[in-house]
C-alpha positions in Angstrom: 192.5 204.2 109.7 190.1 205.4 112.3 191.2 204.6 115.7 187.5 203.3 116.6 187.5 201.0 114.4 188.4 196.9 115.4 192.5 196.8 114.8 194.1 193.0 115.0 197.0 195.0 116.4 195.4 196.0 119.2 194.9 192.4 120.0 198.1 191.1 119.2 200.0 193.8 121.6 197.3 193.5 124.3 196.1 189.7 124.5 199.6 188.7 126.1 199.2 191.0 128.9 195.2 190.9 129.5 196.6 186.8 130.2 199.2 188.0 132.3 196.9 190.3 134.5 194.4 187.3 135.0 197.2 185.0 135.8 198.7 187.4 138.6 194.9 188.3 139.8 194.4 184.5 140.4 198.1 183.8 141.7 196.9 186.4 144.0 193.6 185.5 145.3 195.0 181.9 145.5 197.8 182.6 147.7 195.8 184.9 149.7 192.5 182.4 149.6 195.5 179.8 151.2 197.6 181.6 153.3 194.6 183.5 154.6 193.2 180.2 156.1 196.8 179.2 158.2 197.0 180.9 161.7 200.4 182.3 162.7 201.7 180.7 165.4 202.5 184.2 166.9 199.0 184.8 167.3 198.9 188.4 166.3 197.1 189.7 164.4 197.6 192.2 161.5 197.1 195.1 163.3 199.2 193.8 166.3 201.9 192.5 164.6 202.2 196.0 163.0 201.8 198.0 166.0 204.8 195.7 167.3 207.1 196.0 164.2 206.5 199.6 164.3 207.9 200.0 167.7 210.6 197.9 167.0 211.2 199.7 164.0 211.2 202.9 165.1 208.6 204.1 163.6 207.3 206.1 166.6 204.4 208.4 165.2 202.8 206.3 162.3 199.2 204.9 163.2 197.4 201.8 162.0 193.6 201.5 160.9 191.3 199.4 159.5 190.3 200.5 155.8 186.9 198.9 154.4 187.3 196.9 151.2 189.3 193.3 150.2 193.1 193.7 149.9 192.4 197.4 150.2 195.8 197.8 152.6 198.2 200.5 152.0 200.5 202.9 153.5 199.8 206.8 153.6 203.0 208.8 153.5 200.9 212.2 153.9 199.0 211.4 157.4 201.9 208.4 158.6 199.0 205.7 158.3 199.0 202.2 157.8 195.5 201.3 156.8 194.5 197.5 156.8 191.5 195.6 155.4 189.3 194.3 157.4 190.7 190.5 156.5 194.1 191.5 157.5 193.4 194.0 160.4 191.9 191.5 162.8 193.1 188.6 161.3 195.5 186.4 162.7 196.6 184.3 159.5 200.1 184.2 158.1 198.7 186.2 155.2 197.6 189.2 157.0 201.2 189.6 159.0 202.8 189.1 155.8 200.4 192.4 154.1 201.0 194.3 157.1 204.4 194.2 157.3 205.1 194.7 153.3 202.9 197.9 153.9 205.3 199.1 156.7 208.3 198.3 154.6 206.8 201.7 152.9 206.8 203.6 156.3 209.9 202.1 156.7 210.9 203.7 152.8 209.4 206.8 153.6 211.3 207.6 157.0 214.1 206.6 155.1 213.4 209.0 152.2 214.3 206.3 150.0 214.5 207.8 146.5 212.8 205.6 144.3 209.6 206.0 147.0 210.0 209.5 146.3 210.4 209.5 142.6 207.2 207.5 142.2 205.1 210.0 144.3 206.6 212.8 142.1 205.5 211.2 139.0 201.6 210.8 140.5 200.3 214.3 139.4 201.9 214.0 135.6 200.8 210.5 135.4 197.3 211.6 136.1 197.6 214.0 133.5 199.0 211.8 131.2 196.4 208.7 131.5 194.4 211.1 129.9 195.9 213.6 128.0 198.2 211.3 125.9 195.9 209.1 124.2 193.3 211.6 123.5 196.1 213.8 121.7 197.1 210.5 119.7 193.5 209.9 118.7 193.1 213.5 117.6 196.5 213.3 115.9 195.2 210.2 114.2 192.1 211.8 113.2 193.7 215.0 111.8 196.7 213.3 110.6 198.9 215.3 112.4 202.2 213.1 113.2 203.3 215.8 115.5 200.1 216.0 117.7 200.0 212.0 117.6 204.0 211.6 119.0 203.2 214.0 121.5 200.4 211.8 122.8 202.5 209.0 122.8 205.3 211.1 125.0 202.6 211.9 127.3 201.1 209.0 127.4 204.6 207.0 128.1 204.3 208.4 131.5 202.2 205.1 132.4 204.7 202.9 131.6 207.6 205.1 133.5 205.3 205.1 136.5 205.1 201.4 136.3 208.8 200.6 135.7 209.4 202.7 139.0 206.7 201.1 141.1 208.5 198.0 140.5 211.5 198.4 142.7 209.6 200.1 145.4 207.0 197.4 146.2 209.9 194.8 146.1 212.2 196.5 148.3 209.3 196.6 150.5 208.2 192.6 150.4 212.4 192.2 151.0 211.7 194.5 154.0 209.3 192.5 155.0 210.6 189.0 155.4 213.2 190.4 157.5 211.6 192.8 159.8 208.8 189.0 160.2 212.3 186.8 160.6 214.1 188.9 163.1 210.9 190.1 165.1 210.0 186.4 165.7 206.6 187.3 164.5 206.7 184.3 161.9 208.7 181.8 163.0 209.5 178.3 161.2 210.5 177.1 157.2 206.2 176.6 156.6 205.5 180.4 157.6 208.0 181.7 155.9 207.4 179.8 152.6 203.7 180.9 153.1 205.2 184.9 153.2 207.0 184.3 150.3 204.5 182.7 148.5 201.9 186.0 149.2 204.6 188.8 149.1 205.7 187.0 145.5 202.1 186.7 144.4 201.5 190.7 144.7 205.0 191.2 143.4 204.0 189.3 139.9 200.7 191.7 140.1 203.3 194.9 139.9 205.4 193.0 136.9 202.2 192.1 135.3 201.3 196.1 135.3 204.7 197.1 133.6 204.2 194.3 130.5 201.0 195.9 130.4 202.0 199.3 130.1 205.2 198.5 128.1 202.8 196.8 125.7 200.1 199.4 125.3 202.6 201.8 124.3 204.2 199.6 122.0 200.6 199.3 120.4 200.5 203.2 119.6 203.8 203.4 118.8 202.9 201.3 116.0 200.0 203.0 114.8 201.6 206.1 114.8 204.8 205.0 113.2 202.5 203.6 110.8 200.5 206.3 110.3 204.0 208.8 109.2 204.7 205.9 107.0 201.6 206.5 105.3 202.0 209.7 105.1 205.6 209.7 103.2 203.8 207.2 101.0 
């Protein structure tokens, strides 16, 4: 079978989690859409309340900037940044303290040198390799019907799916960081903010799970079709 060609299978591994990645996109944009509205009663902004955390934190050294884009916030281990969107930087909406302090839990991970932090940003280089070298060795393994050439791909191309397995625990050691560094800073303050933190920091977390089904399942997919393809083979 040609690999560019329709395949049902394709379908039947992938339809599950191209569901499961809308559902998290929208779980996402409607907490965020919600939450995004509600004013902490701190009055802080994203930016300030992360200034503030990272002095009580300790975090002398790491700076915080605003980052153009939606949802575009992240943490840079390389230059000790915090960069915030432009919706969370100057915003002062439960929300935004909630993204900024789940992206300091990662400073807070990378003073640490918490390991699965640094596992993850080990893996980056080989993963980008492998996004692109594995399937394009399992399509020319396919093509050549070589079953060697095609498992190899499939090695290679497994890498994804590690990468997103150990994402997982990284970005929800940081949301845990985050609900306590907002509780004991006094930052968010009453049952109503809190459930509004939970209900954001569990809305990205679901995008993160969402990713590893996905990955799991893509490499289920050409696990199949090369398993299938040494079965015709012996056939």
């Amino acid at each position: 079978m040609s690999p560019f060609l329709f395949d049902p299978r394709y379908m039947m591994f992938m339809l599950p989690a191209f569901l499961l990645m809308m559902l998290a996109q929208w779980y996402v944009k409607s907490a965020y859409s919600r939450w995004s509205k509600v004013p902490a009663r701190s009055r802080l902004t994203g930016a300030e309340a992360a200034r503030r955390l990272i002095s009580a934190g300790g975090l002398l050294g790491v700076q915080v900037e605003g980052v153009a884009g939606n949802l575009t916030d992240h943490y840079d281990p390389r230059q000790k940044v915090l960069r915030l969107s432009s919706g969370v930087y100057d915003s002062y909406s439960v929300a935004a303290v909630a993204i900024a302090a789940h992206e300091l839990g990662h400073a807070m991970q990378d003073k640490e040198g918490y390991f699965p932090l640094r596992l993850r940003a080990a893996m980056v280089p080989a993963v980008n390799i492998g996004s692109y070298l594995g399937w394009i060795l399992i399509v020319i393994g396919l093509l050549i019907q070589a079953t060697q050439i095609a498992w190899l791909g499939v090695i290679v191309f497994s890498l994804g799916a590690l990468f997103a397995l150990a994402t997982l625990p990284v970005e929800l050691n940081a949301s845990r960081r985050a609900r306590q560094l907002l509780a004991t800073s006094g930052i968010i303050a009453g049952e109503d903010e809190m459930r509004g933190v939970n209900n954001v920091l569990n809305a990205a977390a679901m995008t993160y799970v969402a990713a590893l089904i996905t990955a799991v399942l893509q490499l289920l997919y050409w696990v199949s079709v090369v398993a299938g393809m040494g079965g015709r083979r012996r056939n």
